[in-house]
C-alpha positions as CSV (number, residue, x, y, z in Angstrom):
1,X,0.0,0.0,0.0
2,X,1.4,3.5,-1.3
3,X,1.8,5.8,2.1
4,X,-0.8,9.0,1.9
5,X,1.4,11.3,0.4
6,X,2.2,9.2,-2.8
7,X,-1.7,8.6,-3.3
8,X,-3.6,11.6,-3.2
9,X,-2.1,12.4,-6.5
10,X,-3.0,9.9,-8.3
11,X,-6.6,10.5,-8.2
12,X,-6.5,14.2,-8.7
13,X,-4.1,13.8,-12.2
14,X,-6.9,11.6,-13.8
15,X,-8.9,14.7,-14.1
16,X,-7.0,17.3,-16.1
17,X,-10.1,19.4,-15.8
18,X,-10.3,20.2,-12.0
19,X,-9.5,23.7,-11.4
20,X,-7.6,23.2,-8.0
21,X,-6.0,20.2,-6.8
22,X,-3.8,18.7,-3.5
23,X,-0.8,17.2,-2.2
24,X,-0.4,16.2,1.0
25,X,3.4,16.0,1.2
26,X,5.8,14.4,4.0
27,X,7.7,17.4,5.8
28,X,11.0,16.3,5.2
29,X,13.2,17.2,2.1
30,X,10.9,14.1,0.1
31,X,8.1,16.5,0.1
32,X,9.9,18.9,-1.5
33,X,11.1,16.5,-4.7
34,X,7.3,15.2,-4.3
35,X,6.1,18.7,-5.3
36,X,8.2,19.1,-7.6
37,X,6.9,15.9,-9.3
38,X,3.6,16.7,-8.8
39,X,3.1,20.7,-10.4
40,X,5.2,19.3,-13.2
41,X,2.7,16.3,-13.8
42,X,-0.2,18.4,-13.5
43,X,1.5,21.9,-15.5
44,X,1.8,19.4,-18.5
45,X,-1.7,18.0,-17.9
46,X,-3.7,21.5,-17.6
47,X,-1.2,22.4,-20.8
48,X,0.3,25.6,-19.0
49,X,3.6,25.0,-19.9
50,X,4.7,28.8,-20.3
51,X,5.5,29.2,-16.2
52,X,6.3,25.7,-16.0
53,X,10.1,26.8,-14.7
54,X,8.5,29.8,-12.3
55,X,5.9,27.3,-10.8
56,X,8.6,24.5,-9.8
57,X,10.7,27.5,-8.3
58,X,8.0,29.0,-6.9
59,X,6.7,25.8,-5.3
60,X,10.1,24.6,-4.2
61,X,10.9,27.6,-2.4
62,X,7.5,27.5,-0.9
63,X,7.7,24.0,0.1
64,X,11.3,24.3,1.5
65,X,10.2,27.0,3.7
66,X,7.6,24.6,5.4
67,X,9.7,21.9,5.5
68,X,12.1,23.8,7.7
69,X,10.1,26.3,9.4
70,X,6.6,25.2,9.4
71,X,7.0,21.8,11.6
72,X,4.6,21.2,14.2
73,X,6.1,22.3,18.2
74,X,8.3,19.0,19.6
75,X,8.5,17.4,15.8
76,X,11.8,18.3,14.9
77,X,12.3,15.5,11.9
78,X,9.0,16.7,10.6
79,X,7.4,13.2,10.5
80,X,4.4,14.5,11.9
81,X,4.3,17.5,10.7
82,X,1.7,18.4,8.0
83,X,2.2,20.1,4.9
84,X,0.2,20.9,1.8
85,X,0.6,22.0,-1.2
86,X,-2.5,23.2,-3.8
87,X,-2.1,24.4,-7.4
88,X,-5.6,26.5,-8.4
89,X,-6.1,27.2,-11.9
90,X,-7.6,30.5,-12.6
91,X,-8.1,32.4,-16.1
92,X,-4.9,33.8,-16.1
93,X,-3.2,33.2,-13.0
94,X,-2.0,29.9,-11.5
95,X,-1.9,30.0,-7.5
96,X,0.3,27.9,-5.6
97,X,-0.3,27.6,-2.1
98,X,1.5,25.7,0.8
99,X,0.3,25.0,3.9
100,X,2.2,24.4,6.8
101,X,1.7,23.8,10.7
102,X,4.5,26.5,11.6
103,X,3.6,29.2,13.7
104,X,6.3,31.8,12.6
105,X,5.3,34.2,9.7
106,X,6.7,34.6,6.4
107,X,8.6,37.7,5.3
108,X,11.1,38.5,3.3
109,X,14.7,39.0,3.6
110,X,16.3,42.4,2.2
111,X,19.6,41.9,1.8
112,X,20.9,38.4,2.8
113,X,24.4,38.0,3.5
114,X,25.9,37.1,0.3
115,X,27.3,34.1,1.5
116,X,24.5,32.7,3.2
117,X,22.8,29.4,2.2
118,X,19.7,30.4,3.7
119,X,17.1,33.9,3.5
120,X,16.7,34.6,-0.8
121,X,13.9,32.0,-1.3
122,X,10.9,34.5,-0.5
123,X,12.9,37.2,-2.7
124,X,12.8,34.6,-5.7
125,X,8.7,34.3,-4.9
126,X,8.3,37.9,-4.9
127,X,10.0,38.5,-8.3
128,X,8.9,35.3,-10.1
129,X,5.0,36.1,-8.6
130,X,2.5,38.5,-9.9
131,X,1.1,38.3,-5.9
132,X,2.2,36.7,-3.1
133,X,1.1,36.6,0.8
134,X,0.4,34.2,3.4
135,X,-3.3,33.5,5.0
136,X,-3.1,32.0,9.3
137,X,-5.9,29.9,9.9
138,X,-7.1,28.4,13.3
139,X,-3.8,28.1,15.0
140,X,-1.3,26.2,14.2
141,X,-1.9,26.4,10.4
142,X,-0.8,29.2,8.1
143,X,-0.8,29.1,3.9
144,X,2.3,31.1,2.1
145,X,0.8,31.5,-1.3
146,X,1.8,33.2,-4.9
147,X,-0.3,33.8,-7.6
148,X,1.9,33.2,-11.1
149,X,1.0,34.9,-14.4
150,X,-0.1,32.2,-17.2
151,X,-0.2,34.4,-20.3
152,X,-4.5,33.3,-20.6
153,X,-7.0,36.0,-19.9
């Protein structure tokens, strides 16, 4: 038996005409290759190719951010720690949206030290992204999402 994580996609690919579909992902550095897989998988299905690169960066940097800051209080592997990732397909905008069980808030670094591994991925949302923001919900979730230009109207 697949865990969870590996078959909520499944079902949600076989119907490239859903508008909005979800990931539960592992929140470990797996989940981050896992949504990877999975916006590429359903980029090529909806046929929105053209921000195919700027949704896998997007959603990577997303992704990474609640892998290592969004884990649940005393789950410091992330095993139980929930994350979710959602791709929404509007007219002209694709929204990708992770949610995480963190209870830190997103922002943005302004000028990272040049030599530090860590504090540009939020930058790289903000200039790939038309929008981008974060939504809490009943405590302890939160949702860092970006809306991505598609070129449709």
């Amino acid at each position: 038996m697949l865990p969870a994580h590996r078959a909520a996609p499944l079902a949600a690919a076989s119907a490239p005409t859903r508008r909005s579909t979800t990931l539960r992902l592992p929140g470990s550095s797996e989940g981050c290759a896992l949504a990877r897989e999975f916006t590429e998988r359903m980029l090529s299905e909806w046929e929105w190719d053209g921000c195919r690169d700027d949704a896998l960066t997007v959603v990577s940097e997303l992704t990474a951010n609640a892998v290592l800051h969004g884990r649940k209080n005393g789950s410091p592997d992330g095993a139980d720690s929930d994350v979710w990732l959602r791709l929404t397909r509007r007219a002209a905008h694709l929204v990708c949206a992770v949610t995480d069980q963190g209870e830190g808030f997103p922002r943005a670094a302004h000028a990272p030290d040049m030599f530090s591994e860590h504090g540009r991925g939020l930058m790289i949302v903000e200039a790939l992204s038309q929008h981008w923001g974060w939504t809490r919900h009943a405590p302890p979730y939160k949702t860092v999402w970006a809306m991505l230009p598609t070129g449709g109207t």
